[in-house]
C-alpha positions in Angstrom: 0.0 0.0 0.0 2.7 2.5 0.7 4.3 1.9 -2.3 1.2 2.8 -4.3 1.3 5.5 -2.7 4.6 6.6 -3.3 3.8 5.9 -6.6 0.9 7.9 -7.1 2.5 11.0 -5.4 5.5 10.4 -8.2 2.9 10.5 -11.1 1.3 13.8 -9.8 4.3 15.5 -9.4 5.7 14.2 -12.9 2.6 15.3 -13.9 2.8 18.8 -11.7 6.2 19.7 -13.7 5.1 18.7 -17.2 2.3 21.0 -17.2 4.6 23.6 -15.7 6.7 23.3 -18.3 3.9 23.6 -20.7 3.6 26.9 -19.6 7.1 27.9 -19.8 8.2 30.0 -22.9 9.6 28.4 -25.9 13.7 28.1 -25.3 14.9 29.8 -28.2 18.3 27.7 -27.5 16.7 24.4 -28.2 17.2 24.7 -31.8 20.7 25.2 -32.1 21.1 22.8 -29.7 19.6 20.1 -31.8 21.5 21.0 -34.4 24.4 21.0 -32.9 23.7 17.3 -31.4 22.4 16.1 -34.4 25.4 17.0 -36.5 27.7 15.9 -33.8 25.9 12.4 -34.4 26.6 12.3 -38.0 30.1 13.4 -37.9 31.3 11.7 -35.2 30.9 8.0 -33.8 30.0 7.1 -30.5 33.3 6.2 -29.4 34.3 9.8 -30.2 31.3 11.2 -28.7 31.7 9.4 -25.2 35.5 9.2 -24.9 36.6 12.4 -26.3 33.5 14.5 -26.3 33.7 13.4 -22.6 37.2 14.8 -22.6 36.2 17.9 -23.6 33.6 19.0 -21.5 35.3 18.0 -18.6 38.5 19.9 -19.7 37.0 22.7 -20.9 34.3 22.6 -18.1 36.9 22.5 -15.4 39.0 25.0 -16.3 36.6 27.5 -17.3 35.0 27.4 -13.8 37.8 27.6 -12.1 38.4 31.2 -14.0 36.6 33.7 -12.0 38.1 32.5 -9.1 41.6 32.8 -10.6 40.7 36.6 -11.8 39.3 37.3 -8.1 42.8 37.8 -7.0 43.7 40.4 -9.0 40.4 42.4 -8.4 40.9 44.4 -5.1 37.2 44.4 -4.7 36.7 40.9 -4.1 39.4 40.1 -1.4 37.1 41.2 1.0 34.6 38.3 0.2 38.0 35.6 0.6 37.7 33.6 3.2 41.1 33.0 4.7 42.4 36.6 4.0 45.8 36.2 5.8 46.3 33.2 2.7 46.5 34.9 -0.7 47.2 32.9 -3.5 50.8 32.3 -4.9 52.0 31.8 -8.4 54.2 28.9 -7.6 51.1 27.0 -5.4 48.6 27.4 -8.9 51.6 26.6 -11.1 52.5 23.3 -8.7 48.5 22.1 -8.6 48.1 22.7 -12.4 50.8 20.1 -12.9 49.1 17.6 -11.0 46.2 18.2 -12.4 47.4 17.7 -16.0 48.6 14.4 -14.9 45.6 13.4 -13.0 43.1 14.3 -15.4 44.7 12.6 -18.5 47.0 9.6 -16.8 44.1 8.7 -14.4 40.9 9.9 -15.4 40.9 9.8 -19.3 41.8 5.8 -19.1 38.3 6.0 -17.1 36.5 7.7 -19.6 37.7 5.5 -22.2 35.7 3.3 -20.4 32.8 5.3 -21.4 31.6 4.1 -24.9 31.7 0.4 -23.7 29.7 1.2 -20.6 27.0 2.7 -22.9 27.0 0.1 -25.8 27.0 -2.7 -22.7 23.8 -1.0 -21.0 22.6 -0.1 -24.4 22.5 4.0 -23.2 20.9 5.9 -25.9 23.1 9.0 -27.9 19.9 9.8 -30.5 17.9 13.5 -29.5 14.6 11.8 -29.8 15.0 9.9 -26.2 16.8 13.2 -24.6 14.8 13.5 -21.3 13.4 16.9 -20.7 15.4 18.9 -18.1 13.4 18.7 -15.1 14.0 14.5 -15.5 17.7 15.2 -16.3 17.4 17.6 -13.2 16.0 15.0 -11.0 18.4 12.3 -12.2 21.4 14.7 -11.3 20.2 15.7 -8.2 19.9 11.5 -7.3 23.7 11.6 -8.6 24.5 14.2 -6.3 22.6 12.6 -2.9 24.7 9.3 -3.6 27.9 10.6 -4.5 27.3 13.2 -1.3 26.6 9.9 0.9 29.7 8.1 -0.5 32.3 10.6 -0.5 31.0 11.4 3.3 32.2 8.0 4.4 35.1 7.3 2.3 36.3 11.0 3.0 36.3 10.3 6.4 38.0 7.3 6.3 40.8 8.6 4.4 41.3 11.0 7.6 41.6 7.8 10.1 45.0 8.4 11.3 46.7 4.9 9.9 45.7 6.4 6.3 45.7 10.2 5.8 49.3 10.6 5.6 49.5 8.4 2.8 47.3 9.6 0.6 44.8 12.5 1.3 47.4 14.5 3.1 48.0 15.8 -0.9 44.5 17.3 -1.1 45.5 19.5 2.3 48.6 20.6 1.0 46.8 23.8 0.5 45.1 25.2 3.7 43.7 28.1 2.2 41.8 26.3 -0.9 41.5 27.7 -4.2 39.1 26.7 -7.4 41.8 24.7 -9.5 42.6 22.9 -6.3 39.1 21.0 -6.4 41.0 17.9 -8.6 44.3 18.2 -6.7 44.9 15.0 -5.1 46.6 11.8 -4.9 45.6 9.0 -7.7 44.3 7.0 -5.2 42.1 9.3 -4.1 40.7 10.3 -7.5 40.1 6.8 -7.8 38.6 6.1 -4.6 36.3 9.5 -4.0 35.6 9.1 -8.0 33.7 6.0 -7.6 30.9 7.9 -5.9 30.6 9.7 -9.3 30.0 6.9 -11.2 28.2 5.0 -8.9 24.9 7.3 -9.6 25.3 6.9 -13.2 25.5 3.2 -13.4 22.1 3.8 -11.6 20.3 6.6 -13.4 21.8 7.1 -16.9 19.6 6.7 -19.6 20.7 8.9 -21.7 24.3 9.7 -23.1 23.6 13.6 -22.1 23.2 12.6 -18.5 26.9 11.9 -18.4 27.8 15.5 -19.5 25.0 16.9 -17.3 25.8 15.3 -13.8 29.8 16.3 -14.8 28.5 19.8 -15.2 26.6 20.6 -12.2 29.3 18.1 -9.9 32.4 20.4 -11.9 30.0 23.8 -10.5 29.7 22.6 -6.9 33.2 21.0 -6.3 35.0 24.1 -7.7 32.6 26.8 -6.1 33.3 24.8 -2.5 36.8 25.1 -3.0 37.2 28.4 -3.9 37.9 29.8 -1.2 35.5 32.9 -1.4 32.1 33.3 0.1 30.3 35.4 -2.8 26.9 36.8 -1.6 23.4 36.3 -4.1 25.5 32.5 -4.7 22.5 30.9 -6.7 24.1 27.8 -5.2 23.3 28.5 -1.0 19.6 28.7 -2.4 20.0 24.8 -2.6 18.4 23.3 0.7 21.3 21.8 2.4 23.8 23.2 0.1 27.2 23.1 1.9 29.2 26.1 -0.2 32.4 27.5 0.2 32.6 28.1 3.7 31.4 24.7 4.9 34.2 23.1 3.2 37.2 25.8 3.6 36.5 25.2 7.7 37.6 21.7 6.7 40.9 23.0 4.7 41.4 25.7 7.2 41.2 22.7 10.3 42.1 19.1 8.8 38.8 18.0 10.7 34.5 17.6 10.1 32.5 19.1 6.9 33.3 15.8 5.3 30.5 15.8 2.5 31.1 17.2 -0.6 28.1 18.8 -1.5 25.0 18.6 1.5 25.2 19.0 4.9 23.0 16.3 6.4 25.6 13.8 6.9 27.7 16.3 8.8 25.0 17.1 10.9 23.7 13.6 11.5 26.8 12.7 12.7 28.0 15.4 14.7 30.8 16.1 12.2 30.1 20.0 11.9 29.6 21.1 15.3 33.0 22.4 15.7 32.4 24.8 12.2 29.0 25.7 14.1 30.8 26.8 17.2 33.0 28.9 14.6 30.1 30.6 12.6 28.6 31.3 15.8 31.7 32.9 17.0 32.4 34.7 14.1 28.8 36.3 14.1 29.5 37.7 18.1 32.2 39.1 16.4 31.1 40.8 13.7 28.2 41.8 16.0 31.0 43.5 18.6 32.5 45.6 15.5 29.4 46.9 13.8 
């Protein structure tokens, strides 16, 4: 009975958002867009499309995110939304994690996305634009990437912080107490391997449909490299997310080595107790603040 119910609360509010977007104006991007994946499908073959188009996106993607945060230090304006003030940015610290990430993102990662095409073909994951889901489905699906890969990297973050481990391999990650955007992918290859796994875990679950892939890399790029970047900008579209961790959830953990282990919600932190030291700081930070107005 209470799955029927379940159910038929699903179907209403499938049903809820469909007529929503009924509504909604026509997107005058949705042409091109077509076009774009269409010809993309004739020119190219799936292989292409899901090892190297993957490439891509995450490449280009990644790095283009990271860019605001990497102009914010020359804008005088902005340092007073940094975090960690005392903790500019230094050439040499940017040049040393670009290095690493060059060789994580094509040594490790790129022999994972090879992996791509065959996990498609095996699973029989559809490329064509006539079985695209509409956006509030690819919406839903990302968000179900983002509660599982939230719930493992909690755990598995943690771990790697047990005392017999850290040293060894996340220690890398810490290098940089004061975290920056490009430093979101800085870590050792274990640990792109094991924290990656959450990734993929939701798609091996929810994908059915190649675009999911670029999706769910899109929105996971935004949150990992806004949490990272070591500024808390007001009117962040992100902290209108319920549970949304941000920037200064996570640089407490950088700026301490301890709690805010999730990656992108706060539940996990709070379920466990893991964020009541960074709750003792915002609430000390707020008497001062209060003291100097």
């Amino acid at each position: 009975m209470p799955t029927n119910e379940s159910i038929s609360i699903f179907s209403s509010a499938s049903l809820a958002v469909e007529y929503v977007d009924s509504l909604l104006p026509e997107n005058p991007l949705q042409e091109p867009f077509k076009n774009a994946w269409n010809y993309m499908l004739n020119n190219y073959t799936k292989f292409q499309i899901a090892t190297w188009g993957s490439l891509i996106v995450h490449e280009v993607l990644y790095f283009l995110f990271c860019l605001p945060g990497f102009l914010f230090q020359f804008i005088p304006y902005m340092k007073k939304y940094k975090i960690q003030k005392d903790k500019p940015e230094t050439w040499e610290n940017q040049w040393k994690c670009f290095k690493v990430l060059l060789f994580n993102h094509f040594c490790i990662q790129l022999p994972l996305i090879c992996g791509t095409y065959y996990f498609t073909e095996y699973f029989n994951i559809p490329y064509d634009w006539e079985t695209m889901p509409r956006w509030y489905m690819l919406l839903a699906r990302c968000f179900g990437c983002a509660v599982i890969e939230d719930t493992w990297h909690y755990f598995l973050h943690r771990l790697l912080h047990h005392k017999r481990i850290y040293k060894h391999i996340h220690k890398i990650h810490h290098e940089f107490q004061a975290p920056f955007g490009m430093e979101a992918e800085y870590a050792h290859p274990l640990e792109t391997l094991i924290l990656g796994t959450g990734f993929f875990i939701g798609i091996m679950l929810l994908c059915d449909h190649v675009i999911l892939l670029w999706a769910w890399v899109t929105i996971r790029l935004i949150e990992t490299i806004d949490v990272h970047s070591g500024y808390d900008i007001p009117l962040n579209p992100l902290n209108l997310i319920p549970f949304y961790a941000g920037s200064r959830h996570h640089d407490f953990h950088h700026m301490n080595f301890i709690g805010n282990y999730a990656s992108t919600f706060t539940w996990w932190d709070r379920l466990f107790g893991t964020d009541s030291q960074f709750i003792a700081y915002i609430e000390k930070m707020k008497k001062v603040e209060k003291k100097t107005e």
